[in-house]
PLY file of the C-alpha trace (Angstrom):
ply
format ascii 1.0
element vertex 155
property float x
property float y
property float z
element edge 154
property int vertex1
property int vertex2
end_header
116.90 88.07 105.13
118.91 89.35 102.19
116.17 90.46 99.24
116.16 90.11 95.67
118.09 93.51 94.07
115.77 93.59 91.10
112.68 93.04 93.58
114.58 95.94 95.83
115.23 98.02 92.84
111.31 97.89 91.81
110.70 98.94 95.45
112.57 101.60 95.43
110.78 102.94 92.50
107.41 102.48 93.95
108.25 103.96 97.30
109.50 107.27 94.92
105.72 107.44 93.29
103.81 106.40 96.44
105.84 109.22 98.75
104.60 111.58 95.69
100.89 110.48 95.69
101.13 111.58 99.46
102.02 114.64 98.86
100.15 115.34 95.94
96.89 113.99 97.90
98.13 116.32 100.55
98.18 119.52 98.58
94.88 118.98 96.70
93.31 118.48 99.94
94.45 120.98 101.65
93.17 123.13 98.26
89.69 121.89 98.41
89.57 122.93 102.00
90.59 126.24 101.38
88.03 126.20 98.26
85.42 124.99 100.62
84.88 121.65 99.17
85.23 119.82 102.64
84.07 116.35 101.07
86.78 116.26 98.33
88.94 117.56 101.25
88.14 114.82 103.44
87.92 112.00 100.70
91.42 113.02 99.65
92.78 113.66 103.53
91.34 110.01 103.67
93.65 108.99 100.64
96.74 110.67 101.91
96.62 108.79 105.12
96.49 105.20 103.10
99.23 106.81 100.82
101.06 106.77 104.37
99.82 103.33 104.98
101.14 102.45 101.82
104.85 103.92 102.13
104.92 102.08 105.56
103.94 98.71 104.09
106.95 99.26 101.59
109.71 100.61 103.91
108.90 97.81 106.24
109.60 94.98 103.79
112.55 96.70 102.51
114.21 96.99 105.82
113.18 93.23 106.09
114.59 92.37 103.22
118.20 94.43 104.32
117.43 97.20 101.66
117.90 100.84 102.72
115.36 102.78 101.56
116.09 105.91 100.06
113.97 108.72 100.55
115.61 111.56 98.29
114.59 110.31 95.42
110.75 110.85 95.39
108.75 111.55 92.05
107.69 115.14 91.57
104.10 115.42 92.58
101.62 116.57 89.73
99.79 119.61 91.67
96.46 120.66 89.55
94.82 123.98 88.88
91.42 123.27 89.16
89.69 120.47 90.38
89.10 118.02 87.15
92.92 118.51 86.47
93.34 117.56 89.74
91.31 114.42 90.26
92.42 113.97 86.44
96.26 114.10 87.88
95.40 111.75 91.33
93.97 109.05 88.52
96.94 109.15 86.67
98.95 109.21 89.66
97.64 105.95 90.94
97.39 104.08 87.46
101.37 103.89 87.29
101.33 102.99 90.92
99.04 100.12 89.78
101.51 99.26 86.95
104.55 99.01 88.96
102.56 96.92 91.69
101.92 94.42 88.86
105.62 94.23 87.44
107.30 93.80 91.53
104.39 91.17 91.76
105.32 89.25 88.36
109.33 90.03 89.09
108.45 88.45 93.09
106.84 85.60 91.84
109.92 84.67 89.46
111.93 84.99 91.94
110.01 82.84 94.10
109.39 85.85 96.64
105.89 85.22 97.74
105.72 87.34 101.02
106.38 90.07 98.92
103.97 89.50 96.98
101.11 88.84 99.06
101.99 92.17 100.99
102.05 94.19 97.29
98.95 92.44 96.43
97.49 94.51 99.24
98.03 97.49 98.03
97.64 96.33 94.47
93.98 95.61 95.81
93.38 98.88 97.94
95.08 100.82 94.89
92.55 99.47 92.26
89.51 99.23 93.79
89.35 102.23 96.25
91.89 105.02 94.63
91.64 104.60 91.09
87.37 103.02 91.03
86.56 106.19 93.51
88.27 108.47 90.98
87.38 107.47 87.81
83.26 107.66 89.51
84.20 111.75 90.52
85.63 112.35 86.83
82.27 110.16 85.27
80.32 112.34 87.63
81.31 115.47 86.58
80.72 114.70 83.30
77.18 113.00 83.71
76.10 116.33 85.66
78.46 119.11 84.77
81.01 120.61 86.93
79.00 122.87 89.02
76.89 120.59 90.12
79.62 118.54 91.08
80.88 121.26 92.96
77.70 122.04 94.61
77.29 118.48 95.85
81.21 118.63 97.06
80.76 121.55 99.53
0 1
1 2
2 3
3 4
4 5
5 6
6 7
7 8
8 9
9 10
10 11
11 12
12 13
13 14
14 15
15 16
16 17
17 18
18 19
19 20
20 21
21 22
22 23
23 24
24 25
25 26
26 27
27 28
28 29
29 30
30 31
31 32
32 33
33 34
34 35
35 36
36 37
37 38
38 39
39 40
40 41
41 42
42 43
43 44
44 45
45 46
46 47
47 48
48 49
49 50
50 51
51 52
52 53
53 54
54 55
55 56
56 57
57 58
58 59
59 60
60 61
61 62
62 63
63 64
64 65
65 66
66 67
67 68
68 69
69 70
70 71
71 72
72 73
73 74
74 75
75 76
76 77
77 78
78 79
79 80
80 81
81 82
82 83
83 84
84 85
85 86
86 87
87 88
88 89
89 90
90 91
91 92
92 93
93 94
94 95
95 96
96 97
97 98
98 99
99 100
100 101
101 102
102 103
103 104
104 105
105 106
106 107
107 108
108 109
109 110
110 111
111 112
112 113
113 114
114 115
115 116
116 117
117 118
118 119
119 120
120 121
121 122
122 123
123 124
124 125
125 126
126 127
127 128
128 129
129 130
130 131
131 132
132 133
133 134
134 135
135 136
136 137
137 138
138 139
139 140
140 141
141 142
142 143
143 144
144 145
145 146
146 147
147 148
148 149
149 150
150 151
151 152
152 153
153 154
């Protein structure tokens, strides 16, 4: 079934940022597990592997919809230095993921492309209220009880 080019084209784009928030989860993980911080390690191990949940969902409609996805074209992840720049960059990360989700959504439902929809709607969902809610609580947190008792409470 032959997709939409401006739905495709949207896709495209959010496949670039989600293939980034993998790796960016990735490499902060990995760095809170060498800091010793195995539950931000694990929380954000946890996020990686949806990230990867995520890029599947995508490249699996786009070959549907007789797109080639292109996977050269990924967004530079934003790698941070310590850990509220990090969680800081994750949040960030996620909020234009959340944009874009709502513009295919609006574009698919123009276009009368409701499938696609319903599976963005998904990740709209998981994107919102377990990514961006879970780090917007760790950057509230460390404010409420100052970073090294966040740290403390981490390891």
């Amino acid at each position: 079934m032959k997709g939409n080019n401006e739905v495709l084209a949207k896709m495209q784009n959010l496949l670039n940022y989600e293939l980034a928030a993998r790796d960016q989860y990735l490499a902060h993980s990995r760095i809170f597990l060498d800091w010793g911080l195995t539950k931000l390690h694990e929380r954000l191990n946890h996020e990686m592997e949806e990230e990867i949940q995520h890029v599947d969902a995508i490249v699996n409609r786009m070959l549907f919809l007789e797109a080639e996805p292109d996977f050269t074209q990924q967004a530079k992840p934003e790698v941070g230095g310590n850990v509220t720049e990090m969680l800081e960059n994750d949040l960030k990360g996620e909020v234009m993921v959340a944009e874009l989700l709502k513009d295919i959504m609006k574009t698919c439902e123009e276009v009368q492309d409701f499938d696609t929809r319903d599976i963005l709607q998904v990740l709209l969902h998981d994107t919102e209220m377990d990514h961006i809610y879970w780090l917007e609580q760790q950057l509230d947190l460390i404010k409420k009880i100052g970073m090294q008792n966040y740290l403390q409470s981490q390891m």
